[in-house]
KETOR-339612 format. One record per residue (C-alpha): residue number from 1; residue in three letters; y, z, x. Coordinates in steps of 0.05 Angstrom, whole numbers, plus 5000, padded with zeros to 4 digits. Example, Ala and Ser with C-alpha at 12.3 -4.5 7.8 and 13.67 -1.06 7.14 Angstrom:
2
     k     r      y      z      x
     1   ALA   4910   5156   5246
     2   SER   4979   5143   5273
This chain:
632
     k     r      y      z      x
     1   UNK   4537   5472   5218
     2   UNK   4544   5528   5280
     3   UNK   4587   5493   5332
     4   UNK   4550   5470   5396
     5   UNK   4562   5516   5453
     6   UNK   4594   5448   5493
     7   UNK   4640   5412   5451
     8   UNK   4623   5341   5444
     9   UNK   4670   5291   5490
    10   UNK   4707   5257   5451
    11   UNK   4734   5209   5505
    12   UNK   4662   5186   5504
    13   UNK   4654   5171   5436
    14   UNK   4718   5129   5430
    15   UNK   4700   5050   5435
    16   UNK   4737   5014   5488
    17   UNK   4785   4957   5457
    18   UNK   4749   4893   5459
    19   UNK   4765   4838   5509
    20   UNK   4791   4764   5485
    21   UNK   4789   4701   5533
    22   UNK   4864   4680   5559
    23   UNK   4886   4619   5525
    24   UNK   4885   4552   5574
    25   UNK   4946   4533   5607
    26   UNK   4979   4477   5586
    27   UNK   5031   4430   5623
    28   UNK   5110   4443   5610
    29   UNK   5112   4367   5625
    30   UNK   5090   4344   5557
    31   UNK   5070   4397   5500
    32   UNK   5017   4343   5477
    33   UNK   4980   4329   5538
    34   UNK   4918   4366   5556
    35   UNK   4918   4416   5616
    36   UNK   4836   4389   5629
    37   UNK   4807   4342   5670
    38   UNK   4817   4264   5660
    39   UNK   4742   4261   5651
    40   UNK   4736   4198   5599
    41   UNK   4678   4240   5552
    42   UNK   4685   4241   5483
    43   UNK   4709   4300   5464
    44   UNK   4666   4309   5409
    45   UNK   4608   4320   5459
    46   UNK   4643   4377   5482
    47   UNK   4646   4406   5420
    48   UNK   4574   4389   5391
    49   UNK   4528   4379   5448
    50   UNK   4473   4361   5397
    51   UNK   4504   4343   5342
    52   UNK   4502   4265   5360
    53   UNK   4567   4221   5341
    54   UNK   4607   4263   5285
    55   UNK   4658   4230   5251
    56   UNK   4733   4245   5277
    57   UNK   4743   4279   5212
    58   UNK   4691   4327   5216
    59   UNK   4714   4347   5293
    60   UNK   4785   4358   5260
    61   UNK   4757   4403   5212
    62   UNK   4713   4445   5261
    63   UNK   4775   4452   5300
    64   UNK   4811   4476   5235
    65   UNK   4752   4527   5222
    66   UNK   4752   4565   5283
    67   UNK   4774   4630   5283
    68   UNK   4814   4624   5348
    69   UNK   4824   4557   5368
    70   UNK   4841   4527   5439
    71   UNK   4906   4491   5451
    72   UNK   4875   4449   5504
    73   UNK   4820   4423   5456
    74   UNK   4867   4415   5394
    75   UNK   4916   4372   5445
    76   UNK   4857   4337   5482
    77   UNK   4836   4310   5414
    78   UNK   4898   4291   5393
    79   UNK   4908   4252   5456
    80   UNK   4846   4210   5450
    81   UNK   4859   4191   5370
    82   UNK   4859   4123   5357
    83   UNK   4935   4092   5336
    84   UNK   4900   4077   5276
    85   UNK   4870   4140   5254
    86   UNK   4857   4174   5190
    87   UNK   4931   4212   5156
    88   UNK   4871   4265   5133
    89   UNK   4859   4287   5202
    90   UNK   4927   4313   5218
    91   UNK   4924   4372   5170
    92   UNK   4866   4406   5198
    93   UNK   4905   4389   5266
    94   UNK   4965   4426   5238
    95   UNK   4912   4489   5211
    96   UNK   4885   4494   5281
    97   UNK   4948   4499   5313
    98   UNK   4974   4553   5270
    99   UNK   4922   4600   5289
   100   UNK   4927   4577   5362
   101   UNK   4965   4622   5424
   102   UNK   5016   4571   5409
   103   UNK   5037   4562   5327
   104   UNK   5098   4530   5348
   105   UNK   5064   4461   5368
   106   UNK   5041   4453   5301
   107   UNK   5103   4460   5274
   108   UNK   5129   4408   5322
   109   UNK   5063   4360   5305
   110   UNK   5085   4357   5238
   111   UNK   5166   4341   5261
   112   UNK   5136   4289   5312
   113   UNK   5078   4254   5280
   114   UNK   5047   4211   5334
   115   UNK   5046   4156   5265
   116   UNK   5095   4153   5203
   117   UNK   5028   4153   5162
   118   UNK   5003   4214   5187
   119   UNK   5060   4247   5138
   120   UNK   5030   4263   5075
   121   UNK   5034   4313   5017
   122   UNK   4958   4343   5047
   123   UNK   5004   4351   5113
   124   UNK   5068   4378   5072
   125   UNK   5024   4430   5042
   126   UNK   4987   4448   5102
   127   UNK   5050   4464   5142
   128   UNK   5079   4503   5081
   129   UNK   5022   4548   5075
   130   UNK   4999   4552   5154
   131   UNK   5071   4554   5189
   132   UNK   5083   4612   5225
   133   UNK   5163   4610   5199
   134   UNK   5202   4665   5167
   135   UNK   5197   4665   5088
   136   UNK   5270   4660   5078
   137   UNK   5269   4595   5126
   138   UNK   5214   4568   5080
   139   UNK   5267   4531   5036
   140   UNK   5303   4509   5096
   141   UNK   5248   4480   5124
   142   UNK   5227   4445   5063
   143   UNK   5294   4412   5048
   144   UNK   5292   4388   5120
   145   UNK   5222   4355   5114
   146   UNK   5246   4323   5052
   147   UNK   5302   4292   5081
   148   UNK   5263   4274   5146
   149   UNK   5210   4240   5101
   150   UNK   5243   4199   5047
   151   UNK   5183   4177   5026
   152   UNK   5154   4246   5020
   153   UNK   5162   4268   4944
   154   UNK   5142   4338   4932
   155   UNK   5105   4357   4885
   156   UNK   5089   4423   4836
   157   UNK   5030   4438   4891
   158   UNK   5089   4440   4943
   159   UNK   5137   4484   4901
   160   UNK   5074   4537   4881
   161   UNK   5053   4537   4954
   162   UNK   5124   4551   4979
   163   UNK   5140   4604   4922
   164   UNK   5072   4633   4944
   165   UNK   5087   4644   5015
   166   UNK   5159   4670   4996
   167   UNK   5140   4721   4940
   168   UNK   5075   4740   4984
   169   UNK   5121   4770   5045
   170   UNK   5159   4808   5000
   171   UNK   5185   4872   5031
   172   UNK   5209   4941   5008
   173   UNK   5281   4929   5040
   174   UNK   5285   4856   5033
   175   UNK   5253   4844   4969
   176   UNK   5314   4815   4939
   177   UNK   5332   4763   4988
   178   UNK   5258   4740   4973
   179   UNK   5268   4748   4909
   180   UNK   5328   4703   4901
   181   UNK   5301   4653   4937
   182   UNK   5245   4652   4895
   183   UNK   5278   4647   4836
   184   UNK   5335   4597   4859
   185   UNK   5270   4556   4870
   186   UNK   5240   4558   4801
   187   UNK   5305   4559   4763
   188   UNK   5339   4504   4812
   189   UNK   5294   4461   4855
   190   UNK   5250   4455   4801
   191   UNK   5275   4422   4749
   192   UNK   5318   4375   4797
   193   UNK   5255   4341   4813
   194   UNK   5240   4331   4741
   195   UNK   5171   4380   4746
   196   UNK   5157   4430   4700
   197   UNK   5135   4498   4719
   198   UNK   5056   4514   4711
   199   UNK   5023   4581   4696
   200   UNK   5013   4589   4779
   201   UNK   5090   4591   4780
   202   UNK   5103   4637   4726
   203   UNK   5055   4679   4748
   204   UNK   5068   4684   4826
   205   UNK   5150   4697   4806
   206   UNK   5137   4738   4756
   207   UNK   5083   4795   4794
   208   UNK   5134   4790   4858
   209   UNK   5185   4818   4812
   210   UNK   5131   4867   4785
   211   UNK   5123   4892   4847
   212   UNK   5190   4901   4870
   213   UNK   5201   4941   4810
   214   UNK   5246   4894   4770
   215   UNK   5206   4916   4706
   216   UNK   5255   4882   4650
   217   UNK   5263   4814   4698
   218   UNK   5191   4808   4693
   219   UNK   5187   4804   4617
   220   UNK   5248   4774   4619
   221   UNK   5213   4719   4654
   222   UNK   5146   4725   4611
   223   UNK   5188   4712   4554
   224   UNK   5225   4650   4593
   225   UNK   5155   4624   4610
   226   UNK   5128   4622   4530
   227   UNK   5195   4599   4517
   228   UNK   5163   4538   4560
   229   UNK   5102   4530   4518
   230   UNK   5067   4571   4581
   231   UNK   5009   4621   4565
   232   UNK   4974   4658   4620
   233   UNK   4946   4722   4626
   234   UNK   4956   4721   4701
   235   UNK   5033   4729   4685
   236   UNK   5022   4785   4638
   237   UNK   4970   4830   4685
   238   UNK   5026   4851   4730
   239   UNK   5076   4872   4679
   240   UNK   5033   4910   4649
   241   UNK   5005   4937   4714
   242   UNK   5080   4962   4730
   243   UNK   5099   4991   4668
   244   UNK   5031   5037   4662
   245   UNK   5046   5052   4738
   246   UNK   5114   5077   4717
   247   UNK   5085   5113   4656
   248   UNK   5117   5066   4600
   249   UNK   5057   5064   4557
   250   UNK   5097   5051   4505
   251   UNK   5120   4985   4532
   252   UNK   5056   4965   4555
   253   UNK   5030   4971   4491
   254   UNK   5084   4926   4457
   255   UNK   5074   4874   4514
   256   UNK   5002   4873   4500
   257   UNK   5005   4861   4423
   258   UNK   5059   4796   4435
   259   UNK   5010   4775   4485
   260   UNK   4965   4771   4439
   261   UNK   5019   4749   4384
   262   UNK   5028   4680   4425
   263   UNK   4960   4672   4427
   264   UNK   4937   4691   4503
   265   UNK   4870   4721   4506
   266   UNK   4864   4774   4541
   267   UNK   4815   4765   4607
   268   UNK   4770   4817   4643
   269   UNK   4831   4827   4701
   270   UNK   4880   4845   4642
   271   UNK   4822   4899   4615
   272   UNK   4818   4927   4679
   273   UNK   4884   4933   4693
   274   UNK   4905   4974   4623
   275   UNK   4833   5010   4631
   276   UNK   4859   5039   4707
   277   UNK   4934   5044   4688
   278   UNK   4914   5085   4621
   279   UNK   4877   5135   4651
   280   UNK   4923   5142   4712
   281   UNK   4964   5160   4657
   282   UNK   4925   5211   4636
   283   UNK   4906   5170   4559
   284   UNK   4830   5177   4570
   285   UNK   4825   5170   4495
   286   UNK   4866   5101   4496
   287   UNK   4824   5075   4554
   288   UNK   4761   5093   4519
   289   UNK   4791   5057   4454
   290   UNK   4800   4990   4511
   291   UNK   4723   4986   4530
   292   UNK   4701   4996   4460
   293   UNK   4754   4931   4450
   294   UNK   4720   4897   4508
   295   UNK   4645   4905   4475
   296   UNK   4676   4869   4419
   297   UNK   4697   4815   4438
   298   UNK   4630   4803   4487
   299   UNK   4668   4821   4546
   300   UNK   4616   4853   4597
   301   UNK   4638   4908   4646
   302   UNK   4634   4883   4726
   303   UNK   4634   4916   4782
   304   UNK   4706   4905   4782
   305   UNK   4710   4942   4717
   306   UNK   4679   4994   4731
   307   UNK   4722   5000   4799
   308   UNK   4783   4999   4759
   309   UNK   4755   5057   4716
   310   UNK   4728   5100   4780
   311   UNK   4796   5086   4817
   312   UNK   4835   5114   4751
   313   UNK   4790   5176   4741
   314   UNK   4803   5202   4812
   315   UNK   4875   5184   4813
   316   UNK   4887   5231   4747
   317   UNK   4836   5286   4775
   318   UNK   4778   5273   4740
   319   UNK   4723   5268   4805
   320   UNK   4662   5286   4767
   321   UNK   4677   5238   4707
   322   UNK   4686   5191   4767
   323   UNK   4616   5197   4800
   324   UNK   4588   5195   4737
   325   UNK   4621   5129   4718
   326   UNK   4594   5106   4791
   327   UNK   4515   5133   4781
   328   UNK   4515   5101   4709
   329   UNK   4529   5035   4748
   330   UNK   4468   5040   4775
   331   UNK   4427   5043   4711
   332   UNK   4457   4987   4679
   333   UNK   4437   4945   4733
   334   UNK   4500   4940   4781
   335   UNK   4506   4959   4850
   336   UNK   4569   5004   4866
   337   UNK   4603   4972   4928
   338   UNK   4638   5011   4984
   339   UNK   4707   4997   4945
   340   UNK   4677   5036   4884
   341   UNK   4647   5085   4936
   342   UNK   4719   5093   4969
   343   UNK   4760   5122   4916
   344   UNK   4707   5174   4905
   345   UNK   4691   5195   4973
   346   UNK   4775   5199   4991
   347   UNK   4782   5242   4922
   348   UNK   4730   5294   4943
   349   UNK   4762   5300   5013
   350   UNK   4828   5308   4993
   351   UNK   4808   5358   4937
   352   UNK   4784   5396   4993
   353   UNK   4705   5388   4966
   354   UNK   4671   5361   5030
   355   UNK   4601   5381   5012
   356   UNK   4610   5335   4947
   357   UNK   4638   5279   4991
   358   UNK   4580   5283   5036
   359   UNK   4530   5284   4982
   360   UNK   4570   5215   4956
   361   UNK   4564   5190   5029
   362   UNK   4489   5201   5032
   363   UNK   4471   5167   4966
   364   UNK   4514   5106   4985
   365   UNK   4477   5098   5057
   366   UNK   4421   5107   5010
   367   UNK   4439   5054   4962
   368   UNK   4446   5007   5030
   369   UNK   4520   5000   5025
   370   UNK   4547   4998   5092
   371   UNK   4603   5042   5110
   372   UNK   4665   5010   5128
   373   UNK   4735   5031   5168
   374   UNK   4766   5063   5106
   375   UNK   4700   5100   5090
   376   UNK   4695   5128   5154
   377   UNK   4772   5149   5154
   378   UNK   4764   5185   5100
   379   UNK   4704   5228   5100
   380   UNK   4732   5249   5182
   381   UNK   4803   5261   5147
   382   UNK   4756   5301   5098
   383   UNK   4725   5342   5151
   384   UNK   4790   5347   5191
   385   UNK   4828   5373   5130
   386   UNK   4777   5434   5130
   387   UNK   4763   5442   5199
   388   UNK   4701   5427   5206
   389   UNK   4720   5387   5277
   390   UNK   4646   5387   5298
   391   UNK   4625   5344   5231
   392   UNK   4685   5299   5251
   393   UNK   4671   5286   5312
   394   UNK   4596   5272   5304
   395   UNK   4618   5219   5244
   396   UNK   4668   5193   5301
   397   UNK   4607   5184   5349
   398   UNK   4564   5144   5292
   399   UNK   4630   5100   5283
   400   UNK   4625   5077   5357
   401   UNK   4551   5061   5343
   402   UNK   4559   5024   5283
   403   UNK   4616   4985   5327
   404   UNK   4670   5003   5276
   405   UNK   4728   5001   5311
   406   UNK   4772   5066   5287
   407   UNK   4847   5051   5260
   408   UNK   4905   5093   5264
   409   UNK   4888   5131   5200
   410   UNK   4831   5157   5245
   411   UNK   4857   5178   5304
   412   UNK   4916   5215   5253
   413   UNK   4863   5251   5224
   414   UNK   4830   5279   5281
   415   UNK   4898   5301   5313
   416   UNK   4908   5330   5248
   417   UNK   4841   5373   5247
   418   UNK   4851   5393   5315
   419   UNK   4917   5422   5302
   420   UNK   4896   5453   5242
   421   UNK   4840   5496   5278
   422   UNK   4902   5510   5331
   423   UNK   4874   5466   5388
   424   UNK   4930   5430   5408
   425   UNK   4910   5407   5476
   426   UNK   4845   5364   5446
   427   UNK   4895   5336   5393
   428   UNK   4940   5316   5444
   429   UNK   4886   5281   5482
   430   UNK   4863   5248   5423
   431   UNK   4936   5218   5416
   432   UNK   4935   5188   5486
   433   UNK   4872   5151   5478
   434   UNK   4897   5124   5407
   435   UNK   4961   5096   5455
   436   UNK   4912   5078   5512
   437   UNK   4871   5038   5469
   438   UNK   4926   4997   5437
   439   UNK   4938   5032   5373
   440   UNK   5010   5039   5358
   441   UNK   5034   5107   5329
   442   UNK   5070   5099   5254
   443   UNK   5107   5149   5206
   444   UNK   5052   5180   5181
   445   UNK   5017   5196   5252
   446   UNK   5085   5218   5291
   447   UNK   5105   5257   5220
   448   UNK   5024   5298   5236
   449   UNK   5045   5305   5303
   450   UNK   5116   5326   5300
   451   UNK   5083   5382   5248
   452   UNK   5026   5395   5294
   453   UNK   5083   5422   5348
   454   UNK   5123   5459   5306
   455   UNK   5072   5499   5275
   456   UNK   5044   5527   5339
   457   UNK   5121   5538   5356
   458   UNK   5136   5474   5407
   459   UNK   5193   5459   5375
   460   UNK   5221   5421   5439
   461   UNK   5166   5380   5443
   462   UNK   5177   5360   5373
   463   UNK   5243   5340   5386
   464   UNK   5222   5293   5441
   465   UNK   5169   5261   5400
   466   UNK   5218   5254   5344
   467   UNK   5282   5218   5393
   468   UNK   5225   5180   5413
   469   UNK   5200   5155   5347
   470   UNK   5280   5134   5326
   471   UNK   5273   5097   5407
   472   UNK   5216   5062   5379
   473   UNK   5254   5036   5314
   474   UNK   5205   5083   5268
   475   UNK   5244   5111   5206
   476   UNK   5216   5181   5193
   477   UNK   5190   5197   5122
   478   UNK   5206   5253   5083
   479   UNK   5147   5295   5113
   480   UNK   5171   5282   5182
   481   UNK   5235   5306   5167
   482   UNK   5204   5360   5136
   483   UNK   5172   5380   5196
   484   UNK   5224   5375   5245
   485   UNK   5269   5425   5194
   486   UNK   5211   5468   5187
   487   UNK   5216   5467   5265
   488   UNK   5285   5491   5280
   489   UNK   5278   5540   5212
   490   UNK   5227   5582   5250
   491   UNK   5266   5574   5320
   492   UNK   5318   5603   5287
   493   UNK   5360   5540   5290
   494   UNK   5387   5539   5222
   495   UNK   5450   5504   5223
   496   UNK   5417   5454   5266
   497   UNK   5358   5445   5208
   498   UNK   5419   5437   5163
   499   UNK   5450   5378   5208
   500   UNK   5385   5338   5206
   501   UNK   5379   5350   5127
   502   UNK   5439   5314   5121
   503   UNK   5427   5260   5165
   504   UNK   5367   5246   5117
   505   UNK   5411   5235   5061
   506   UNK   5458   5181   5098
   507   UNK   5411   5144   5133
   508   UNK   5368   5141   5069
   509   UNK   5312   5124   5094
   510   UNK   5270   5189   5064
   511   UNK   5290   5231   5000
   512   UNK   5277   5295   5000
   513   UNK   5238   5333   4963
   514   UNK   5211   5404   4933
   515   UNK   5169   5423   4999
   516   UNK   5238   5396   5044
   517   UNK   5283   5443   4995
   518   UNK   5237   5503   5002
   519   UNK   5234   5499   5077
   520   UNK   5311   5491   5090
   521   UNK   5315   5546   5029
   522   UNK   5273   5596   5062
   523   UNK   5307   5584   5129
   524   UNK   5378   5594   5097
   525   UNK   5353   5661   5057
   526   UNK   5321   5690   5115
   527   UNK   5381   5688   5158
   528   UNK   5418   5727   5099
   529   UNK   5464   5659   5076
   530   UNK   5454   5669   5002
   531   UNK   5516   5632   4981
   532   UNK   5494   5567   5022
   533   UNK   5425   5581   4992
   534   UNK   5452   5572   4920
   535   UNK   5493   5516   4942
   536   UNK   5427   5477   4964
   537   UNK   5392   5497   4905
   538   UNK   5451   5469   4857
   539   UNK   5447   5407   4901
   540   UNK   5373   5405   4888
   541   UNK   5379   5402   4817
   542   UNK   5438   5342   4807
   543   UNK   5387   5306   4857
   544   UNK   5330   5313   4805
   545   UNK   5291   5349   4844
   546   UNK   5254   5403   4808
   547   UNK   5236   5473   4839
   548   UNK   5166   5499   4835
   549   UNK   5134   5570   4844
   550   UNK   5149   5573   4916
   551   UNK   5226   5562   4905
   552   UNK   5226   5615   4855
   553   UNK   5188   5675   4893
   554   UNK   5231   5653   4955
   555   UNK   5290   5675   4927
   556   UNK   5261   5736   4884
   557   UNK   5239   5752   4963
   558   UNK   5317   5769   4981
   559   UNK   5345   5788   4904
   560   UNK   5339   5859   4873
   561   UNK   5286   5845   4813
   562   UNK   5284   5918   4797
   563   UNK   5370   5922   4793
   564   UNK   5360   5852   4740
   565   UNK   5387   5803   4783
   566   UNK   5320   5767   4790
   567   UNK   5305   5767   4715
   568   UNK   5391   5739   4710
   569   UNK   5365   5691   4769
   570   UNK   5309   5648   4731
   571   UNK   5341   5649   4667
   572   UNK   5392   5614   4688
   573   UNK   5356   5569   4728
   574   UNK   5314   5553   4660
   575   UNK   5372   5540   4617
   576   UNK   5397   5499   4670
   577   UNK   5339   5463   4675
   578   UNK   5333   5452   4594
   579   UNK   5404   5424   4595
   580   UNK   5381   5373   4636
   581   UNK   5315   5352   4599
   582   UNK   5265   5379   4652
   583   UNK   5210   5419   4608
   584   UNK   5162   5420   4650
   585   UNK   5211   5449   4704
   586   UNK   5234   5494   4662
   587   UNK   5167   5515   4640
   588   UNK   5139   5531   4700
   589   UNK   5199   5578   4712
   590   UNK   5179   5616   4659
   591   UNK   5100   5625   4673
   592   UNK   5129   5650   4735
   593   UNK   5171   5708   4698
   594   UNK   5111   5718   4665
   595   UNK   5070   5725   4723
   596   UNK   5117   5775   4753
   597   UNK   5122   5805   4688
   598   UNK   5193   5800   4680
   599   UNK   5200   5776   4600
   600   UNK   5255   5728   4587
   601   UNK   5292   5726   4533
   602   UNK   5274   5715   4460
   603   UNK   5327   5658   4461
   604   UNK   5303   5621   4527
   605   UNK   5233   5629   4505
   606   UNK   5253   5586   4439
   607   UNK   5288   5538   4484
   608   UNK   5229   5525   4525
   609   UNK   5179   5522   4466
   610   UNK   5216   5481   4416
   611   UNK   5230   5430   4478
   612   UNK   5155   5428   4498
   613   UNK   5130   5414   4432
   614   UNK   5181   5354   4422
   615   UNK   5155   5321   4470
   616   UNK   5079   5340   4439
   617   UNK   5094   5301   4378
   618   UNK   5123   5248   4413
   619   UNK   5062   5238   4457
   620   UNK   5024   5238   4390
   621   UNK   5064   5187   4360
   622   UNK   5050   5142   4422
   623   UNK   4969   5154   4415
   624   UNK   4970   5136   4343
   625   UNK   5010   5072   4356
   626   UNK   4949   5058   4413
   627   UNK   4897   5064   4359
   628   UNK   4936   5029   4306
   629   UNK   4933   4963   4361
   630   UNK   4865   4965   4383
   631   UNK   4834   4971   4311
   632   UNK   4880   4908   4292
């Protein structure tokens, strides 16, 4: 599409932020008294003109309902409650108050009751699942209420709802306080009240430690729980959904037969999760082996099936198997949603095939889905990522229409695309009005700005945007670093590049990796420091960090290939590699002396061949073990 010969305003297409009503003052006097009028009407008439003389119950429970609830109404209520009024209305009393301006009161309703009866396990749970309270304070506040409330026994409702909200608010860099205090609570607390743990326990402890990556604590605790005479699926799904994430297909297989050993039937969830995690792995042939197992047994595909499979095909690559999964939806009689239409659309753009995207977008307007915020994201982060500005913007513009307010994904996109075609001013508008319409900047959109700069050679402004980023408490990421190395490189500012790659390996908060190494390489080579070079690239190696084509030609850039240093060069970076059991590494080294037709040695060669077929057979061994278990 030509571009217009005005570019379209894109001030005009951004939505302003939408407006909310201030919450109603109350009086610092008394936190339960009302800030109305003393007007004697039933509140209830307030709240349902027409709706005659509801019961108090079913005012409580409106009030619980509402998406943003007023203080004043919540407090006015609970003023005009009889002494003698139903326990059941205080928990949707405590719900509203939760979501109110003001969480805190409900927390205090519950430490106050205006009666001793109005303290019950309904309450108890309530206020465990609704308090607006740290999840490490969880167990503190649940001791205290306990010892408040003599009377109050918990019960195993209490303990799943509290391990819930714990092992829900799990963090990557405080996942094991929460993860201690879940445990001390099934392994401890538990038992001391004489209850014994349920599947819903097993299974919320066990997928927290899934997803923290505490693999062999999971089965550890899978093991623990059949131990128990406990069988659930729902504890085995995320174990197995960890190991195929980490490529242990071997383990995943083993876990799957003494599932089925102890007799736990496998459900739908647990096909869909080895059907995805197979194919991310790249064992089409073993997923195909798990829907033939699923006809069977009389299992029937769903929409969530077939999302799993979709999702799996684009993550290993496989986009046209994908869309075909998708259209053969259709003729079997179910209706793709946008979250099977997502995965497709985002693989397309980020293959860099925006034609195909578009032609997915059209047939799912078509098929009347409607496009959400991630849909839109990522077919502008599509267009952005090839330019095509004009298409992005005009998708921006049918956002606002279809009053789908953008996120920060896509306002990082179209600074991204605007860079990219090298106008820097328009991105940098675009970034105000993200910050003048309330959307805070994270990594990922300082890291596309900080690259934005130093690529069209404002390296100072860079450096303002980063110090401002660490004033903001924002940890960079690895491509942010990258960036701001890349920066000083070109300035010519290598030792400085140098200073901030090693301030990314003590504050640890980004690793670095092949693209980071290349960048500070190529800086380090073009100012002549070879020996500092090879030092990096040694470093680079007992890190685990591989090098790829572009490390290699960078340094056959500066070293004599015709005298035979080069060919000396990547041989001994392959043997190197080999002694440390990196193949593939050492592999691609090789294609590389191919490609530049410098021959290795008959001895490397047989190094790198006999290592590659090892692990051949051994990935053969593993997809004979997967037949052997689904023909069983």
């Amino acid at each position: 599409m030509p571009p217009p010969t005005h570019p379209l305003p894109l001030r005009r297409l951004i939505p302003k932020p939408p407006f909310y009503a201030a919450a109603a003052r109350l009086s610092h006097s008394d936190p339960f008294v009302s800030s109305s009028s003393d007007d004697e009407s039933p509140l209830a008439d307030e709240l349902f003109p027409a709706a005659g003389a509801p019961t108090l119950l079913s005012v409580a429970r409106s009030l619980a309902n509402s998406p943003s609830p007023s203080v004043s109404s919540v407090l006015g209520f609970l003023r005009r409650l009889p002494t003698d009024a139903s326990p059941h209305i205080f928990p949707h009393l405590i719900a509203a108050l939760s979501r109110s301006p003001r969480p805190l009161l409900a927390l205090h309703l519950f430490l106050r009751p205006p009666t001793s009866a109005a303290t019950t396990h309904h309450s108890f749970n309530s206020a465990l699942a609704r308090f607006p309270l740290p999840p490490h304070l969880l167990p503190a506040f649940f001791s205290h209420s306990l010892r408040r409330f003599p009377r109050l026994a918990p019960t195993l409702l209490s303990f799943n709802l509290l391990l819930k909200c714990v092992c829900s608010s799990l963090v990557p860099r405080n996942h094991r306080l929460y993860l201690e205090v879940a445990l001390r609570v099934l392994h401890a607390s538990i038992p001391r009240w004489n209850l014994s743990p349920d599947k819903f326990t097993y299974s919320t402890v066990v997928s927290a430690l899934a997803e923290a990556g505490r693999v062999d604590d999971a089965v550890a605790q899978v093991h623990e729980m059949v131990v128990d005479g406990v069988v659930a699926a729902e504890a085995f799904n995320p174990v197995l959904s960890a190991m195929l994430r980490a490529r242990d297909v071997t383990g995943a297989a083993k876990l799957f037969s003494f599932m089925q050993l102890k007799g736990c039937t496998p459900s739908p969830a647990t096909y869909n999760v080895l059907l995805h995690g197979l194919l991310v792995s790249g064992r089409a042939r073993a997923a195909m082996e798990v829907m033939r197992r699923m006809e069977r047994q009389d299992v029937t595909p769903g929409v969530m099936t077939y999302g799993a499979i979709v999702d799996g095909l684009v993550r290993c690559g496989r986009l046209e198997d994908a869309w075909k999964v998708t259209e053969e939806m259709g003729r079997k009689g179910l209706a793709p949603n946008e979250f099977v239409f997502s995965p497709v659309i985002t693989g397309f753009c980020k293959s860099g095939k925006v034609e195909r995207a578009s032609m997915v977008w059209d047939a799912m307007v078509a098929a009347g889905v409607r496009p959400n915020v991630v849909l839109y994201s990522a077919m502008i982060d599509g267009f952005a990522r090839c330019g095509k500005m004009t298409e992005a913007e005009l998708l921006f513009g049918e956002m606002a229409e279809a009053k789908c307010v953008p996120n920060i994904m896509t306002y990082s996109s179209m600074v991204r695309g605007y860079f990219q075609i090298g106008d820097s001013s328009q991105a940098l508008s675009v970034w105000e009005e993200m910050l003048r319409v309330g959307c805070t900047p994270n990594t990922v959109t300082y890291s596309i700005l900080i690259n934005g700069l130093c690529n069209v050679g404002r390296s100072k402004d860079a450096m303002m945007v980063w110090k401002h980023m660490l004033g903001r408490g924002c940890a960079p990421d690895t491509i942010a670093y990258t960036s701001m190395i890349k920066g000083l490189c070109i300035s010519g500012m290598v030792d400085g590049g140098l200073r901030l790659f090693c301030d990314m390996l003590a504050t640890g908060d980004a690793d670095p990796d092949v693209v980071c190494y290349n960048v500070l390489l190529d800086g380090l080579l073009r100012a002549k420091d070879l020996p500092r070079a090879m030092d990096l690239l040694n470093q680079m190696l007992d890190k685990g960090c591989d090098p790829d084509t572009v490390t290699c030609n960078t340094f056959l850039r500066e070293i004599e290939v015709g005298q035979g240093k080069g060919r000396e060069f990547l041989e001994g970076l392959v043997v190197r590699l080999c002694n440390r059991k990196r193949n593939k590494a050492a592999g691609e080294v090789v294609m590389v002396m191919l490609a530049k037709y410098i021959v290795p040695e008959a001895a490397i060669l047989d190094m790198v061949v006999r290592a590659v077929c090892r692990r051949k057979r051994v990935s053969n061994v593993i997809d004979k073990c997967w037949d052997e278990i689904w023909r069983a």
